[in-house]
BAVEXKOL-205450 format. One record per residue: residue number from 0; x, y, z of N, C-alpha, C, CB in turn; residue in three letters. Coordinates in steps of 0.1 Angstrom, whole numbers, m for minus. Each point is the difference from the previous one (the first is absolute). Last residue first. Glycine has a CB too. Layout:
REM residues N
(NUM,(X,Y,Z),(X,Y,Z),(X,Y,Z),(X,Y,Z),ala),
...
END
This chain:
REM residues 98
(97,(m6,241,63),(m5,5,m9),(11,7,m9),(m20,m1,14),unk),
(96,(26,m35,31),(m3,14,m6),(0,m1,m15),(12,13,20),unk),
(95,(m36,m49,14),(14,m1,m9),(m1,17,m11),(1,m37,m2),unk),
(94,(m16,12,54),(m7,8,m11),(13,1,m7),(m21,12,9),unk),
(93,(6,m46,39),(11,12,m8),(m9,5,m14),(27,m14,7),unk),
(92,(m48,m12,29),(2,15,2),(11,4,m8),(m8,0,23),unk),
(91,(m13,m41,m24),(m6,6,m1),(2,13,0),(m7,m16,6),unk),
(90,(40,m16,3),(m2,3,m13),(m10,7,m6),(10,m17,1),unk),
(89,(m1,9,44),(7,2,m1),(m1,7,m18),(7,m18,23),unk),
(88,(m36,m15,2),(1,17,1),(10,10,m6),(m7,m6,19),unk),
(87,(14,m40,m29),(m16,4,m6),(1,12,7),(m17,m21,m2),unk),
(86,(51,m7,14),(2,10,m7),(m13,6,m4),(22,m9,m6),unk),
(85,(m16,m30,37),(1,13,3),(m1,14,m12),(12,m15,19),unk),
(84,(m41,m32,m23),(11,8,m5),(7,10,11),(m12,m2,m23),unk),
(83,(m22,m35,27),(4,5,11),(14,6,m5),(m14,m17,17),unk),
(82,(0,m22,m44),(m11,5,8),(8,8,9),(m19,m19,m2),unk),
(81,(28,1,m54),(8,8,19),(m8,10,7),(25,1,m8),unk),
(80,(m34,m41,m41),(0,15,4),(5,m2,16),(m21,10,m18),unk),
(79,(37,m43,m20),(m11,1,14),(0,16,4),(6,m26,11),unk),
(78,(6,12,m61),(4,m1,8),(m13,5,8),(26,0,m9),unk),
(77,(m28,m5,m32),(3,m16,2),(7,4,13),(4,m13,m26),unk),
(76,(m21,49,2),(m10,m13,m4),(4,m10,5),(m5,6,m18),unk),
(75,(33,37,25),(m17,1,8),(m7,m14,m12),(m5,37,10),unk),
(74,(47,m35,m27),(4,2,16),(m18,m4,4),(26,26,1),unk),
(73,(m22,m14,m43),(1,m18,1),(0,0,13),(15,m8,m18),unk),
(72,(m15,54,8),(m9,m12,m9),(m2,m16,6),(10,15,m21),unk),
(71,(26,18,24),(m9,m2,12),(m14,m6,m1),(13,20,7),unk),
(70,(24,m22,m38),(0,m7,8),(m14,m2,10),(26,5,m5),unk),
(69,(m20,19,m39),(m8,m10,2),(4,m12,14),(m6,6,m30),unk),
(68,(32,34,13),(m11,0,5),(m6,m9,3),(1,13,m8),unk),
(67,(38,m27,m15),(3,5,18),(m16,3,2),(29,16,1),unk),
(66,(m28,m22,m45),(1,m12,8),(m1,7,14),(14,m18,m16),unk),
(65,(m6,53,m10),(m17,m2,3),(1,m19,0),(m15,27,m16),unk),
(64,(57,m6,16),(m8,6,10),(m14,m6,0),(14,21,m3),unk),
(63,(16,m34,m33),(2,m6,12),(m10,5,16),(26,m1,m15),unk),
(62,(m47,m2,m33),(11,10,1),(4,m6,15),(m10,23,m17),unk),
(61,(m10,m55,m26),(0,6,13),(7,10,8),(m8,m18,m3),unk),
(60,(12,m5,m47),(6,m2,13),(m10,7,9),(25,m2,m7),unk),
(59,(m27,m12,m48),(m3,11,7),(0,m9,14),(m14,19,m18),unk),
(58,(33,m50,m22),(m15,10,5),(5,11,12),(m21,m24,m5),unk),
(57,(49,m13,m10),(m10,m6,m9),(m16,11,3),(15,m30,2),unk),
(56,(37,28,20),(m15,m1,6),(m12,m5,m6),(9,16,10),unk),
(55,(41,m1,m23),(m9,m8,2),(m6,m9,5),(5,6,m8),unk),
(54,(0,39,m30),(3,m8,20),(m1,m12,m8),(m14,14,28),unk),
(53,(2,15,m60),(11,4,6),(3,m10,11),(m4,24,m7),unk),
(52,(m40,m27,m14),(15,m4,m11),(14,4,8),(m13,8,m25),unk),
(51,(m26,m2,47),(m1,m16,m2),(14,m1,m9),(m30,m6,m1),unk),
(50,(17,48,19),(10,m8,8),(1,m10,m6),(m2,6,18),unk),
(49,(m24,17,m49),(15,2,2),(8,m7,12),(m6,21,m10),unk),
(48,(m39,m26,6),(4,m1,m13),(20,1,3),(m28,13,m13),unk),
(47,(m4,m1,53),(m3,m11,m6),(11,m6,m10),(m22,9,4),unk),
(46,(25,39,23),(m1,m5,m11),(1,m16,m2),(8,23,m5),unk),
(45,(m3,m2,48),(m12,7,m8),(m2,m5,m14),(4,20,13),unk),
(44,(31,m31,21),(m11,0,3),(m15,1,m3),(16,3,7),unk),
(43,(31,1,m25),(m3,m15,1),(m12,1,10),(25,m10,m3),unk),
(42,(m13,51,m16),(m8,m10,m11),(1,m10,9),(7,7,m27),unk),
(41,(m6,34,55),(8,m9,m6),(m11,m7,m5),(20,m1,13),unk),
(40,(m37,39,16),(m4,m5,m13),(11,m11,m7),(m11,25,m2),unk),
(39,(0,6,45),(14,m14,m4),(m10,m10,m10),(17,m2,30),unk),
(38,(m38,39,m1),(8,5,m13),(7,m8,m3),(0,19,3),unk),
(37,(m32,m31,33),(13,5,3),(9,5,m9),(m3,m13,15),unk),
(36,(m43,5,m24),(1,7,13),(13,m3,7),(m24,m3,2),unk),
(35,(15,m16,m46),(m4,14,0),(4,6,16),(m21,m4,m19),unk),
(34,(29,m43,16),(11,12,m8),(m6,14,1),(7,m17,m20),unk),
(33,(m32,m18,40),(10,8,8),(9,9,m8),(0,m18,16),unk),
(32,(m38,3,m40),(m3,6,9),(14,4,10),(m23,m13,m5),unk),
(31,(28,m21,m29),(m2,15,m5),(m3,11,10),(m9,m11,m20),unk),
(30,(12,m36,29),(10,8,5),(2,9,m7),(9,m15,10),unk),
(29,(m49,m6,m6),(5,5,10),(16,4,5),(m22,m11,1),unk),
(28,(1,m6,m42),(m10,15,1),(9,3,17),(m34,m7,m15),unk),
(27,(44,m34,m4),(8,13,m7),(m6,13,4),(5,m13,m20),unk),
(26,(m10,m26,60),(m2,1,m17),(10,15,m3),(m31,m13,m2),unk),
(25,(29,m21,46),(4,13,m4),(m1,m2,m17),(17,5,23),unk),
(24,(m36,m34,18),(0,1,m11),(5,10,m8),(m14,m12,7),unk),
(23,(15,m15,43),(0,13,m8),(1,1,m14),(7,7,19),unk),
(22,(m17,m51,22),(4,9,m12),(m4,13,1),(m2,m18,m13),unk),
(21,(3,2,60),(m10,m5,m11),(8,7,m13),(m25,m1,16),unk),
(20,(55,m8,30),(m12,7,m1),(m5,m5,m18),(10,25,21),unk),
(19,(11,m46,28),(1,0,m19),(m9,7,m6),(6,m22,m2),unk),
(18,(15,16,56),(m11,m1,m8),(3,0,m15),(m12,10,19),unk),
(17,(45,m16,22),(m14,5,8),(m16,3,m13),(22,15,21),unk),
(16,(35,m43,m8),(m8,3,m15),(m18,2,8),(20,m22,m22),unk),
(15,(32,28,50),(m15,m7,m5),(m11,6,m9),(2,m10,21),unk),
(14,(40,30,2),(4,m14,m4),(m9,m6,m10),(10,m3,22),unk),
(13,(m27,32,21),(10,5,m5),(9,m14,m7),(m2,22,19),unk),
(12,(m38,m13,6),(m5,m5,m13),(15,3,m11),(m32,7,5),unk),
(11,(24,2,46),(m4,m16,m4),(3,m5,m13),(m18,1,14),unk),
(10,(17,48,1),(11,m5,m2),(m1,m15,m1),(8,19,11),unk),
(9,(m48,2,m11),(7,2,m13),(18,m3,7),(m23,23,m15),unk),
(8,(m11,m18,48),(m2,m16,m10),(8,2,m11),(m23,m6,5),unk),
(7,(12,40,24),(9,m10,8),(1,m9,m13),(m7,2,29),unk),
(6,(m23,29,m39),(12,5,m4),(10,m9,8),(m8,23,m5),unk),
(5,(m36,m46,m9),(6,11,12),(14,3,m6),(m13,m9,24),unk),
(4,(m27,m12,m56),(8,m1,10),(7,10,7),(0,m18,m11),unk),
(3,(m38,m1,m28),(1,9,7),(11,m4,10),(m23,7,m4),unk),
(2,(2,m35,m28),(m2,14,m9),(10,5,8),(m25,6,m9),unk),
(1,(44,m52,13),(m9,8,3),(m2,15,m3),(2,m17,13),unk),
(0,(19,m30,m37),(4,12,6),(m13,8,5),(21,1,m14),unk),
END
């Protein structure tokens, strides 16, 4: 797959397997992190010990959202960037109210 292609070109790629992005390693520290910063403290996320005895999962899950996050992640590592965006201006000029 090439780094770089034309916005003509992305319908070509409609159907077709365009890249595989590289592991992500989501540890406990990092889904302590999203709990704090989205207050969704649930034990099957947070507590080790207890999901293991309660579930089963055999351990602490990942919160659905912070998978979802880690798309765009994956997205920009294994996909061709789009030479000749229209939207780039476009997106330069909005501002998100306060």
């Amino acid at each position: 797959m090439p780094q770089e292609i034309s916005l003509s070109d992305v319908k070509d790629l409609v159907g077709k397997e365009i890249g595989i992005s590289d592991w992500i390693t989501v540890t406990q520290k990092t889904i302590d992190g999203f709990a704090d910063a989205t207050d969704d403290h649930q034990f099957i996320h947070t507590d080790p010990v207890r999901a293991a005895a309660e579930t089963p999962f055999g351990g602490t899950i990942a919160h659905g959202f912070l998978s979802l996050s880690l798309l765009s992640a994956m997205n920009y590592n294994c996909l061709p960037r789009v030479r000749n965006r229209r939207w780039a201006s476009i997106t330069a000029s909005t501002r998100c109210a306060s």
